[in-house]
C-alpha positions in Angstrom: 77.5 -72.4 72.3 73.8 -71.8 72.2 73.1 -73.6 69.5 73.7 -77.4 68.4 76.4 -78.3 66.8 76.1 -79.3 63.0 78.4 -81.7 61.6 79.3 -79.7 58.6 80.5 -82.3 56.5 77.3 -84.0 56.1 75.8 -83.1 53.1 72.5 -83.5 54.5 73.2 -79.9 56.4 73.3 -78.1 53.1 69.1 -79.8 52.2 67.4 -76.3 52.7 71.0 -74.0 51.5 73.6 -73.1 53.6 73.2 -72.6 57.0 74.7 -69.0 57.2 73.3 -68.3 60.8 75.0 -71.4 62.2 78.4 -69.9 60.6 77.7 -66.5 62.1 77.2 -67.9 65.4 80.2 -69.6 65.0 82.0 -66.7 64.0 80.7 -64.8 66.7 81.4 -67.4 69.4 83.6 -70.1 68.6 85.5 -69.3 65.3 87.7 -72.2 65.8 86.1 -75.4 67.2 86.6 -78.8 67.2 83.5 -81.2 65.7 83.8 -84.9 65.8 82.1 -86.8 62.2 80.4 -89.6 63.2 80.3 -90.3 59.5 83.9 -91.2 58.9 85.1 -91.1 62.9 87.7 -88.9 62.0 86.9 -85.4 63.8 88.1 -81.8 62.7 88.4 -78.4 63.1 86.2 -75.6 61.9 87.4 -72.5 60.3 85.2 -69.6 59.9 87.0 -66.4 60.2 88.7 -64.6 57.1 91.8 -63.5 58.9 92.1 -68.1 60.4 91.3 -68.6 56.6 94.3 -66.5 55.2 97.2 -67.4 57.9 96.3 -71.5 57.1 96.4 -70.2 53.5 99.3 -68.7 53.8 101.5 -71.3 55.8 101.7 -74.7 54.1 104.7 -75.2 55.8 102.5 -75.9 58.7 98.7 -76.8 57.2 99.5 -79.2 54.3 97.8 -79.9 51.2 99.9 -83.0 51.1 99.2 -84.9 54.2 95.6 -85.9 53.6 94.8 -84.1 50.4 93.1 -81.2 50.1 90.0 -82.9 50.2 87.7 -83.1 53.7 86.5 -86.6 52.3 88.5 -89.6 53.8 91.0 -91.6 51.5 92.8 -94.8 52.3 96.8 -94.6 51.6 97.0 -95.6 48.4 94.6 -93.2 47.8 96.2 -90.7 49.1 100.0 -91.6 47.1 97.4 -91.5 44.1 95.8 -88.0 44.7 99.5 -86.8 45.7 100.0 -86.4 41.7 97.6 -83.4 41.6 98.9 -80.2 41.7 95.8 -79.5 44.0 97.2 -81.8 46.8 100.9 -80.6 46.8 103.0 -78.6 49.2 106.1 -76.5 48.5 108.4 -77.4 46.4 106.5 -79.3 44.2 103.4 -77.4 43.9 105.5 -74.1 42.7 107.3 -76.3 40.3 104.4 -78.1 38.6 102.4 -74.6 38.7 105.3 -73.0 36.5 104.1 -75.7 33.9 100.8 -74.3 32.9 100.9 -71.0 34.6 101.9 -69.0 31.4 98.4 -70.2 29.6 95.9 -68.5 32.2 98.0 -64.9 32.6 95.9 -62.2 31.7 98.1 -61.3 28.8 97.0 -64.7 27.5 93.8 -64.5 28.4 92.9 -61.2 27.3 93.9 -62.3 23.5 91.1 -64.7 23.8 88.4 -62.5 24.5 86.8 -61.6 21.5 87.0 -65.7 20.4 85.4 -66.4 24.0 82.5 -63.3 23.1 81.5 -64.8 20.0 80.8 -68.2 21.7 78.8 -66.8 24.8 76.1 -65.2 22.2 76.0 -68.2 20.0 74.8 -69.5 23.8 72.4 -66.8 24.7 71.1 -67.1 20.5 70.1 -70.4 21.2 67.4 -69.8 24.0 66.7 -66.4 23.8 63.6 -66.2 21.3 62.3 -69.3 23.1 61.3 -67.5 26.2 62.7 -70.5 28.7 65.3 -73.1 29.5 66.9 -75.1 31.6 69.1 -72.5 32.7 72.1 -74.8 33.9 73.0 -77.0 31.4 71.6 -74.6 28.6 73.8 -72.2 29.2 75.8 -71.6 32.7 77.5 -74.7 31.3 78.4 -74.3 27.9 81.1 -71.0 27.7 83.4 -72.5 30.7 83.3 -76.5 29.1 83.3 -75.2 25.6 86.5 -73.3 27.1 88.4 -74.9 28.5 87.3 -78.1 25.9 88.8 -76.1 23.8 92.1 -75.3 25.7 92.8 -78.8 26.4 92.2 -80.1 22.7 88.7 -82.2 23.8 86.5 -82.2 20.8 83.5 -80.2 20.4 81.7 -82.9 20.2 83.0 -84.8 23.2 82.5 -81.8 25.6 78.9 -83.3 26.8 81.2 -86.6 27.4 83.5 -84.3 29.6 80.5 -82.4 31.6 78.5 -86.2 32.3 81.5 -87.4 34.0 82.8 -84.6 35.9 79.4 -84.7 37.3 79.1 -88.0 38.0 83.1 -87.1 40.4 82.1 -84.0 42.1 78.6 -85.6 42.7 79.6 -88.6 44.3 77.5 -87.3 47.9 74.4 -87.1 45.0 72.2 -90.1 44.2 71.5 -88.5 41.2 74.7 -87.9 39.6 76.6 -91.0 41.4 75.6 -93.6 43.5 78.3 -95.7 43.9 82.4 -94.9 44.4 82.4 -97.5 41.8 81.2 -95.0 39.1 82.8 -92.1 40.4 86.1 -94.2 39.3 84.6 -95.1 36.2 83.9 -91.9 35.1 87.9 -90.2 36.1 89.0 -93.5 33.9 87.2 -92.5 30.9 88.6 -89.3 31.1 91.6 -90.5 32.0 91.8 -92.5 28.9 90.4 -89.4 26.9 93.8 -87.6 28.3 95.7 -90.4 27.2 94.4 -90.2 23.7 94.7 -86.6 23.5 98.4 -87.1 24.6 99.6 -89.1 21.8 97.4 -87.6 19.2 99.5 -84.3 20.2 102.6 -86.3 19.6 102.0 -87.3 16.7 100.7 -83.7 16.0 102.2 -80.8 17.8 100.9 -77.4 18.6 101.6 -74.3 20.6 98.5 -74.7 23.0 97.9 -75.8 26.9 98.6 -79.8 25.9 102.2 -78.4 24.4 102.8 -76.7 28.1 102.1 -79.8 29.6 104.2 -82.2 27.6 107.2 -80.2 26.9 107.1 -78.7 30.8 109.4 -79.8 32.9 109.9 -80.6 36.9 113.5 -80.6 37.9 114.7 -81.7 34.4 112.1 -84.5 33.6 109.0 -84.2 31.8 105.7 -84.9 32.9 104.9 -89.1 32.9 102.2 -89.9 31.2 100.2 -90.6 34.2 100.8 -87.5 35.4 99.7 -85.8 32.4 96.6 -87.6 32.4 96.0 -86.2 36.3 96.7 -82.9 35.3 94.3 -83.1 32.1 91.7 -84.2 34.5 91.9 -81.6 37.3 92.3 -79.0 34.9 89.2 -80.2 33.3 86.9 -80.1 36.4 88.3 -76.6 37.8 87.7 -75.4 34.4 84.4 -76.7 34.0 82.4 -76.7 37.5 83.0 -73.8 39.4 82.5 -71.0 36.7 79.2 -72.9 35.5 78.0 -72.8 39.4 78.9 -69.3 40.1 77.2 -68.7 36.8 73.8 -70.2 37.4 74.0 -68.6 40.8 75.0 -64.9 39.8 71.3 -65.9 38.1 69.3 -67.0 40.4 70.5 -63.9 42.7 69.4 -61.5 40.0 65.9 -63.2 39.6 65.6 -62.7 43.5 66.8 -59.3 43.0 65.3 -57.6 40.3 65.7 -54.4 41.0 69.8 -54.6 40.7 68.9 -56.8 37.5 67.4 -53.7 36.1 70.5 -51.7 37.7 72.9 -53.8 35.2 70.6 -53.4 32.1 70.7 -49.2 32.3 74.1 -49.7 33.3 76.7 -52.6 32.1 79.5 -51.1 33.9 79.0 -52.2 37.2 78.7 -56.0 36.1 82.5 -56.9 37.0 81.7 -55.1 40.0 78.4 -57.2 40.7 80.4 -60.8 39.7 82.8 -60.0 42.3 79.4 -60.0 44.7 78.2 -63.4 42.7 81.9 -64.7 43.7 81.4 -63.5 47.3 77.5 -64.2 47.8 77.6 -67.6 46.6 80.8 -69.2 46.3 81.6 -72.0 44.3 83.7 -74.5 46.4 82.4 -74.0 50.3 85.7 -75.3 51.9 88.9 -76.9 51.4 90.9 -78.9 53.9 94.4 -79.3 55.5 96.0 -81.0 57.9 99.0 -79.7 60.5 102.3 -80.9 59.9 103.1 -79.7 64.1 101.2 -78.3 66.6 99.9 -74.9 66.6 97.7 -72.3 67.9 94.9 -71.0 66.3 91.9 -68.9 67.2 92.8 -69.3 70.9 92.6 -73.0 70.1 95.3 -75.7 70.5 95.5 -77.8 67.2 98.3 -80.9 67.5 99.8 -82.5 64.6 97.7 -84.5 62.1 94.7 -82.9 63.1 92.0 -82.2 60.5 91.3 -78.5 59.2 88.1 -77.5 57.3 88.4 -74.0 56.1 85.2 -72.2 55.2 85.0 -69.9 52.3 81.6 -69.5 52.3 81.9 -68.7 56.3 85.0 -66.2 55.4 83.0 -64.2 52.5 80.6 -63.3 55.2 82.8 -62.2 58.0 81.8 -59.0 60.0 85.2 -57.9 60.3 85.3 -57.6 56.7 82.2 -57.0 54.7 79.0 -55.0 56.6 75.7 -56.2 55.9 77.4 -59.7 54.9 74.3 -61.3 54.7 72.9 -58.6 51.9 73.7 -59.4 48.6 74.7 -55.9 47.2 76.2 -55.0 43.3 77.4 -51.8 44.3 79.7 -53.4 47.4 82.7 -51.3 47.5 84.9 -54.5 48.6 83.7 -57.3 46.5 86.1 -58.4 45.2 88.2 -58.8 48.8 86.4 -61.8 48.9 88.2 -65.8 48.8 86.4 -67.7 46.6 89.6 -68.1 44.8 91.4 -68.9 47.6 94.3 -67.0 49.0 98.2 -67.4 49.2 100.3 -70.4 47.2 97.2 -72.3 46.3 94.9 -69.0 44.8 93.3 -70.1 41.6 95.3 -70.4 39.0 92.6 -70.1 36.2 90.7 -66.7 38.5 91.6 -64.2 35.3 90.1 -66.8 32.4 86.8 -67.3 35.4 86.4 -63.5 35.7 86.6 -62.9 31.9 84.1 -65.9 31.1 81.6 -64.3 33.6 82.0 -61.0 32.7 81.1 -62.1 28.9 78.7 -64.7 29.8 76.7 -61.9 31.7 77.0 -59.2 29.6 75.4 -61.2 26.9 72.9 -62.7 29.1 71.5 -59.3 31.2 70.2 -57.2 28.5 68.8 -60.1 26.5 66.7 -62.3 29.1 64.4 -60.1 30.6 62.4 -60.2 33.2 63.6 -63.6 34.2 61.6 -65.6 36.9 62.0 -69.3 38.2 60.0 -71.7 36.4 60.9 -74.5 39.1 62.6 -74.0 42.2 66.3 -74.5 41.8 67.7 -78.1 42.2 70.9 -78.4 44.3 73.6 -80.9 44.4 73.4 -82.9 47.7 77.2 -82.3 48.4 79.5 -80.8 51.4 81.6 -79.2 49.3 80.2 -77.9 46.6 77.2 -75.0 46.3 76.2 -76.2 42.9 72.7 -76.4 41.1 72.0 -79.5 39.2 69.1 -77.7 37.6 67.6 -74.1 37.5 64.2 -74.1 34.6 63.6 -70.6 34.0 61.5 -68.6 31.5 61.7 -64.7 30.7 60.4 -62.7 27.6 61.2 -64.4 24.1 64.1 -62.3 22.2 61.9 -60.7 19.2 63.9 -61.2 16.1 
């Protein structure tokens, strides 16, 4: 290759943004190649093409979820046995079987019955910074519908949601000295929700409902209920999905319509084409940047030879901008006729299992917040998480013209 190899697990790479012309070159040249990581001396291979994305996606029987989690960060055994109890980190059988559990709550029959609920909250958002002319755009409000949510789903208290959003930060942060500086705290934040799952557990025993907790405890895996343990992992990853991505993709479908006014202006004369322009959000400026898996046998891919227990990185961020699949990748564009053929949500047994409940938050969240904060413009330039694996803004100030009353 012409250029130097990065070592794109270093969160470092991801100081100035992502580094799209290093994945186009790599695309271009060498869409499968093997890096070694000085950082944890374990080496792996790089994914960047959509159609390499979609056939590991699409074979667990040979790229596992299991093996070494899902996860590109490395985990000692016990670790591992411990992560295992996610639905995120399982192969067939098991993942299809614990999926069935909660997979009735995010169908879009389900979903769709929420909607006018889920309205009502996204303007009591936008209500409460509109007339001021500026916020902090983040926390203010690309956080609030998705935690108030899927709070809400899982039987968190209003007022413990800002509990919730601190300590999923300080997990998916732990690459940030800001949010976590220590594995220590990254621990100590999954135990307090874990003991916040715990509580909400035998408060729903004592007092029953027909909601997402009732799926979980009355669900059952080849005849046995869910442990309590395993309860309390599934209240936490459903927490952070929930939560993180939809608030990034959020607070980036914002910034790329300050940097774009003139398809901001398109959405205000006409609303219609905003599912149309989140599907570009979704594509643009994914969420989650990669996943990983690891090959159960050898195999062949890209014209590379990959031997069992070797390390795959899949790139979604890479795979959204393929040239085989979108033209003019690189231009972010509302009126993209195959949007919504991107991954961010993933692709085979794994595809999100919340994507419906994500698209219907965004859709509300920005037809509430496109004809009421005009003329937005940065007030500071957007803070982003130091992290590998995430493309997520700690904090985005902006200002725009006060709401008149």
């Amino acid at each position: 290759m012409s250029c130097p190899h990065l070592n794109l697990l270093n969160p470092d790479v991801y100081r100035d943004g992502i580094p799209h012309d290093h994945f186009a070159q790599l695309r271009k040249e060498r869409p499968v190649y093997w890096q070694d990581d000085p950082l944890t001396g374990v080496g792996y291979w790089v994914v960047t093409k959509y159609d390499d994305l979609q056939y590991i996606s699409k074979h667990p029987e040979i790229f596992s979820s299991a093996e070494r989690t899902a996860l590109a960060t490395e985990m000692s055994e016990e670790e591992v046995a411990m992560q295992r109890i996610m639905m995120l980190n399982m192969d067939p059988p098991d993942h299809l079987k614990y999926r069935r559990i909660v997979n009735k709550a995010f169908i879009p029959k389900v979903v769709e019955e929420k909607l006018a609920h889920i309205r009502d909250m996204a303007k009591t958002i936008v209500d409460a910074v509109a007339q001021r002319g500026e916020c902090e755009f983040v926390s203010e409000v690309a956080a609030e519908l998705p935690l108030q949510v899927i709070c809400e789903l899982m039987g968190v208290a209003h007022d413990d949601r800002h509990m919730i959003f601190h300590n999923t930060n300080i997990m998916i942060g732990a690459d940030d000295p800001d949010l976590s500086t220590t594995a220590d705290e990254g621990m100590m934040a999954a135990a307090e929700i874990y003991t916040y799952g715990y509580k909400i557990l035998e408060n729903h025993r004592k007092h029953p409902g027909n909601n997402l907790i009732d799926m979980l405890v009355t669900g059952t895996v080849d005849g046995e209920q869910l442990s309590d343990d395993e309860f309390a992992q599934f209240f936490l990853l459903l927490l952070v999905a929930g939560n993180e991505t939809t608030r990034t993709v959020t607070a980036n479908g914002m910034k790329l319509l300050i940097e774009h006014p003139e398809q901001h202006q398109e959405l205000i004369d006409n609303p219609s084409l905003i599912p149309n322009a989140i599907e570009e959000f979704l594509r643009y400026e994914p969420a989650v940047m990669q996943f990983r898996r690891t090959t159960k046998s050898d195999v062949e891919l890209g014209g590379q030879q990959m031997k069992k227990g070797d390390k795959v990185v899949m790139y979604y961020t890479s795979a959204n901008r393929d040239e085989d699949y979108f033209n003019s990748p690189d231009v972010f564009d509302i009126h993209r006729d195959n949007a919504k053929e991107h991954r961010s949500f993933g692709i085979g047994e794994h595809f999100c299992l919340g994507s419906h409940l994500a698209r219907l938050e965004l859709r509300v969240m920005f037809e509430e917040i496109i004809p009421r904060l005009r003329n937005p413009r940065f007030a500071e330039k957007p803070n982003y998480m130091r992290s590998a694996f995430l493309n997520s803004m700690k904090t985005m100030p902006i200002t725009f013209d006060p709401e008149t009353a």
